[in-house]
C-alpha positions as CSV (number, residue, x, y, z in Angstrom):
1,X,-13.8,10.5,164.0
2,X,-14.3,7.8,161.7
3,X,-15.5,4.4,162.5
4,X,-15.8,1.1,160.0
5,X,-16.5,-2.2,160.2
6,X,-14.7,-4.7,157.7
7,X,-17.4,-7.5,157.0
8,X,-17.2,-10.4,154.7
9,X,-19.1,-12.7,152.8
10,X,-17.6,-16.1,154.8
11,X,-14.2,-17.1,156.4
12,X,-11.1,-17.0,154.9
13,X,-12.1,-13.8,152.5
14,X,-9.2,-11.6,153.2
15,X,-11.2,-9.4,155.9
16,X,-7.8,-9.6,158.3
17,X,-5.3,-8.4,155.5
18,X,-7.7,-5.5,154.3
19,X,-7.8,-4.5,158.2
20,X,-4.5,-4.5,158.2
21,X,-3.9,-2.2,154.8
22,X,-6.3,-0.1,155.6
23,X,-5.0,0.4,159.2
24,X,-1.6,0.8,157.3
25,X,-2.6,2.9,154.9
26,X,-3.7,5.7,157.6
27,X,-0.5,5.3,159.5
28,X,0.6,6.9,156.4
29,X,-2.0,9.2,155.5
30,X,-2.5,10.2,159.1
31,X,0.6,9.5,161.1
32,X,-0.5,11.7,164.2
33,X,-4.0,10.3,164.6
34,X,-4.4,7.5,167.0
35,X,-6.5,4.3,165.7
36,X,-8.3,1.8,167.3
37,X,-8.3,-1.6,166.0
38,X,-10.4,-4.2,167.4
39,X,-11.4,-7.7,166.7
40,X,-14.3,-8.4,167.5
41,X,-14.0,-11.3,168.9
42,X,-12.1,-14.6,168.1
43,X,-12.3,-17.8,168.2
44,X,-9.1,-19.8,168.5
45,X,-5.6,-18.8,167.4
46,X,-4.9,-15.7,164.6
47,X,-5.8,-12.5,163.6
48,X,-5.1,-10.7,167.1
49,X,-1.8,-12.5,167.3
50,X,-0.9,-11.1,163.5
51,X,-2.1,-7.6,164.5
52,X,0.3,-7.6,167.8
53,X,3.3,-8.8,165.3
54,X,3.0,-6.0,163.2
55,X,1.4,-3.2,165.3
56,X,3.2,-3.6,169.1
57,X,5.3,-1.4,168.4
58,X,3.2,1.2,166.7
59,X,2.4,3.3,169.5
60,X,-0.8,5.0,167.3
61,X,-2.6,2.0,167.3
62,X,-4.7,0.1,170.2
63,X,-5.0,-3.2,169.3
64,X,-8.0,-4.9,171.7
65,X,-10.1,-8.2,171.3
66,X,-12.6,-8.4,174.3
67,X,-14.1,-11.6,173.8
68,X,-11.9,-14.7,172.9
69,X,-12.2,-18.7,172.8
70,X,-9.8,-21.1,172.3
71,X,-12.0,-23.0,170.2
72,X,-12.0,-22.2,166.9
73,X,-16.0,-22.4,165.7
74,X,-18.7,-20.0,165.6
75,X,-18.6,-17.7,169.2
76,X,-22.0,-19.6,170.6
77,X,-20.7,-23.0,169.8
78,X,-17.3,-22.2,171.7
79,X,-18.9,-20.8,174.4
80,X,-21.1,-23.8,174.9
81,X,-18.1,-25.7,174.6
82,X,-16.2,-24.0,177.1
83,X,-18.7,-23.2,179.5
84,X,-18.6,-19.6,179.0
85,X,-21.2,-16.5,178.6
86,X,-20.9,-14.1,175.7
87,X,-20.6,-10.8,177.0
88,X,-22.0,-8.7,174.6
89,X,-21.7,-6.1,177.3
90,X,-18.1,-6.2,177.9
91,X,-17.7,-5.8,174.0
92,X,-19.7,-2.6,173.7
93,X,-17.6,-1.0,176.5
94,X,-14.4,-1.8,174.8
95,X,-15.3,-0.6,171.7
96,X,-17.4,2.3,173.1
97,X,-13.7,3.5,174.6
98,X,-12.1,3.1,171.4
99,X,-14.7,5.4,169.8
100,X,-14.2,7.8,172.9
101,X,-10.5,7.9,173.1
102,X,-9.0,7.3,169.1
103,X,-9.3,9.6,166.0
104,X,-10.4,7.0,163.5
105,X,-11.6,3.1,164.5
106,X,-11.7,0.0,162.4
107,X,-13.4,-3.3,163.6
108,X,-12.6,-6.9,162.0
109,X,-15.9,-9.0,162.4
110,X,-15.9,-12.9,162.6
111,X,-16.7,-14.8,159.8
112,X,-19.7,-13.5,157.6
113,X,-22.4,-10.9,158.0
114,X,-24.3,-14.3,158.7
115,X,-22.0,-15.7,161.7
116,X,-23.5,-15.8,164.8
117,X,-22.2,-14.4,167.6
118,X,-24.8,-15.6,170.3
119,X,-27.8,-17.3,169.6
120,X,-30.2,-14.7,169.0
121,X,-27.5,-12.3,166.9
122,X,-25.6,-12.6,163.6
123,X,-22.8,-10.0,162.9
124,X,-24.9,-7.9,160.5
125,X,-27.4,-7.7,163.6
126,X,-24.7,-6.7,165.7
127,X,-23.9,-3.8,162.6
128,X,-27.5,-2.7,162.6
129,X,-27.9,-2.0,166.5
130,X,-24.8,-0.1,166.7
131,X,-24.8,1.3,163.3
132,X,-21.2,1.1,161.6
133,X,-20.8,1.6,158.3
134,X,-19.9,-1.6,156.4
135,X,-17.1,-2.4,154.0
136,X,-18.1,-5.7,152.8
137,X,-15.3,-8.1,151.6
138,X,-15.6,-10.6,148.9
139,X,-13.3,-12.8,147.8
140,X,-12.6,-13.4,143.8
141,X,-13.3,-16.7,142.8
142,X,-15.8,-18.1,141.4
143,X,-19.1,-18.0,142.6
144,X,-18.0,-14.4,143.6
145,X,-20.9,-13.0,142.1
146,X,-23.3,-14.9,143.7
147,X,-21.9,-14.2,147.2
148,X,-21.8,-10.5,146.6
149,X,-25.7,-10.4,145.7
150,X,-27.1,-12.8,148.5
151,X,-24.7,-11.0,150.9
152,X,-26.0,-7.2,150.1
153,X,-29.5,-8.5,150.0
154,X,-28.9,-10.1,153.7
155,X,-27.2,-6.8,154.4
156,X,-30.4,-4.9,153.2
157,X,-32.8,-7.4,155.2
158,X,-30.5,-6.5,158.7
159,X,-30.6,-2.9,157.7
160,X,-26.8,-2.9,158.0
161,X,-25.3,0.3,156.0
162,X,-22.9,-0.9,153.6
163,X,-20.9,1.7,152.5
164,X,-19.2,-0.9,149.5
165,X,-17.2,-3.6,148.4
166,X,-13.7,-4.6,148.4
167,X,-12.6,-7.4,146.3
168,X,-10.2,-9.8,147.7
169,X,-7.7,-11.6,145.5
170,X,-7.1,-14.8,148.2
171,X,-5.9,-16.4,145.7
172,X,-2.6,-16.5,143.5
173,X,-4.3,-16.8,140.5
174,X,-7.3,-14.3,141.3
175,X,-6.1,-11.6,139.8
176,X,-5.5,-13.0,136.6
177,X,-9.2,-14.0,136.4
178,X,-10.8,-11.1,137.8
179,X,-12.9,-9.5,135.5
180,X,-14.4,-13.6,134.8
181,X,-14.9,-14.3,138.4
182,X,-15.8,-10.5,139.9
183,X,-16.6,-8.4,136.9
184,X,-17.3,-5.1,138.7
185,X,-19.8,-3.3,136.7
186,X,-22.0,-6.4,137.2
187,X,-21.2,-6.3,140.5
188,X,-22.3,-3.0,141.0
189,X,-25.0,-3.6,138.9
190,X,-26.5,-6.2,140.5
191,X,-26.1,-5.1,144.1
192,X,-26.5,-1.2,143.6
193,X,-23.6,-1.3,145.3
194,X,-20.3,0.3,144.7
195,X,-17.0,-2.0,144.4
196,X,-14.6,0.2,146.2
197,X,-11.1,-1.4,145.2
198,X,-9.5,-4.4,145.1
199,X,-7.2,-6.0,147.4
200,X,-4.2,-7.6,145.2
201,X,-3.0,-10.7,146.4
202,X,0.3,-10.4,148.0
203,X,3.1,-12.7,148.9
204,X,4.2,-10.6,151.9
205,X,1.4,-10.0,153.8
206,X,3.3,-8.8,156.8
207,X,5.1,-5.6,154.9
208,X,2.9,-2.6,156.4
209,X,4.7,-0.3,153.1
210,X,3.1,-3.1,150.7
211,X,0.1,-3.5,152.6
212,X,-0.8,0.4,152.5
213,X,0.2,0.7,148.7
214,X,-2.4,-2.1,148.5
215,X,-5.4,0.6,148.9
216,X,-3.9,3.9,146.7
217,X,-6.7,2.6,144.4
218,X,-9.3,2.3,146.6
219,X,-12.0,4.9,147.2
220,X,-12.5,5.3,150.3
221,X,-13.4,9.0,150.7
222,X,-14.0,8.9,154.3
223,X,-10.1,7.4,154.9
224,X,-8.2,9.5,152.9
């Protein structure tokens, strides 16, 4: 059973569409398996709503967000807001039953490996304690390579186990200035992590056969 958590370095990296390829991509690679794929929580209006679109009627995948807020801030600010409790509780179980119950298990955090998600907890906190293996998503623009470094070094301060980088392309012109913005061997040289693949940036982000193609590149030997 395999189990990953797709981190990023901020908001608004790409974390949501390299869920989504990668779930794609082992609907194709594993079409009898059943996945799991959770958000982990959300606040305000998105990514669980562009999962249903393109998953409802994918019978191999459970789609399941146990904690949400209308609000769209950090989860301790909305739940202040909206005089609520965070149920850290509730989110273990659900994703506990995923791990029980589905051959393979991806998890879309919120925000950064820095977001809080109560007031004592940050997601790469949240990665420690229950020990997922990281895919860490950073978007290509510039300052790139600063966010890459002072994310693995937070990363290595939380004791969270990255497993390696994706490069995001959120941008229409990323690609074209990719190896300025996010050369990789730096990258990797600088982090001692490895850059994993990149995530081209795609006009059609809701075609699952575009999506999956998106990762053919990527090495990800625990997926494939």
């Amino acid at each position: 059973m395999t189990v990953l958590l797709i981190a990023g370095t901020d908001t608004n990296v790409g974390k949501t569409i390299v869920t989504t390829a990668l779930v794609a991509s082992w609907l194709q690679s594993y079409p009898k398996k059943n996945i799991g794929l959770m958000k982990l929580m959300q606040t305000g209006i998105g990514d669980r709503q562009f999962y249903e679109q393109l998953f409802n009627d994918t019978p191999q995948v459970e789609i399941v967000t146990p904690i949400e807020f209308d609000t769209p801030v950090a989860p301790p600010v909305a739940a202040e807001r909206e005089k609520r409790e965070i149920d850290l509780g509730l989110v273990w179980q659900s994703f506990s039953r995923l791990t029980q119950s589905k051959d393979l298990v991806v998890v879309e955090a919120i925000g950064g490996l820095g977001t809080p998600i109560t007031h004592e907890l940050t997601v790469a906190d949240l990665a420690r304690d229950w020990r997922l293996p990281t895919l860490l998503v950073v978007p290509v623009k510039l300052g790139a390579i600063a966010q890459a470094v002072a994310n693995v070094m937070y990363a290595r301060y939380a004791q969270v186990k990255l497993m390696g980088i994706i490069l995001s392309c959120v941008g229409d012109d990323a690609e074209a200035q990719l190896e300025e913005w996010a050369p990789v061997d730096l990258i990797t040289s600088l982090t001692q992590i490895p850059v994993l693949g990149t995530l081209p940036h795609l006009n059609n982000i809701q075609n699952l056969e575009l999506l999956a193609r998106s990762t053919q590149d990527w090495y990800l030997p625990f997926s494939k």
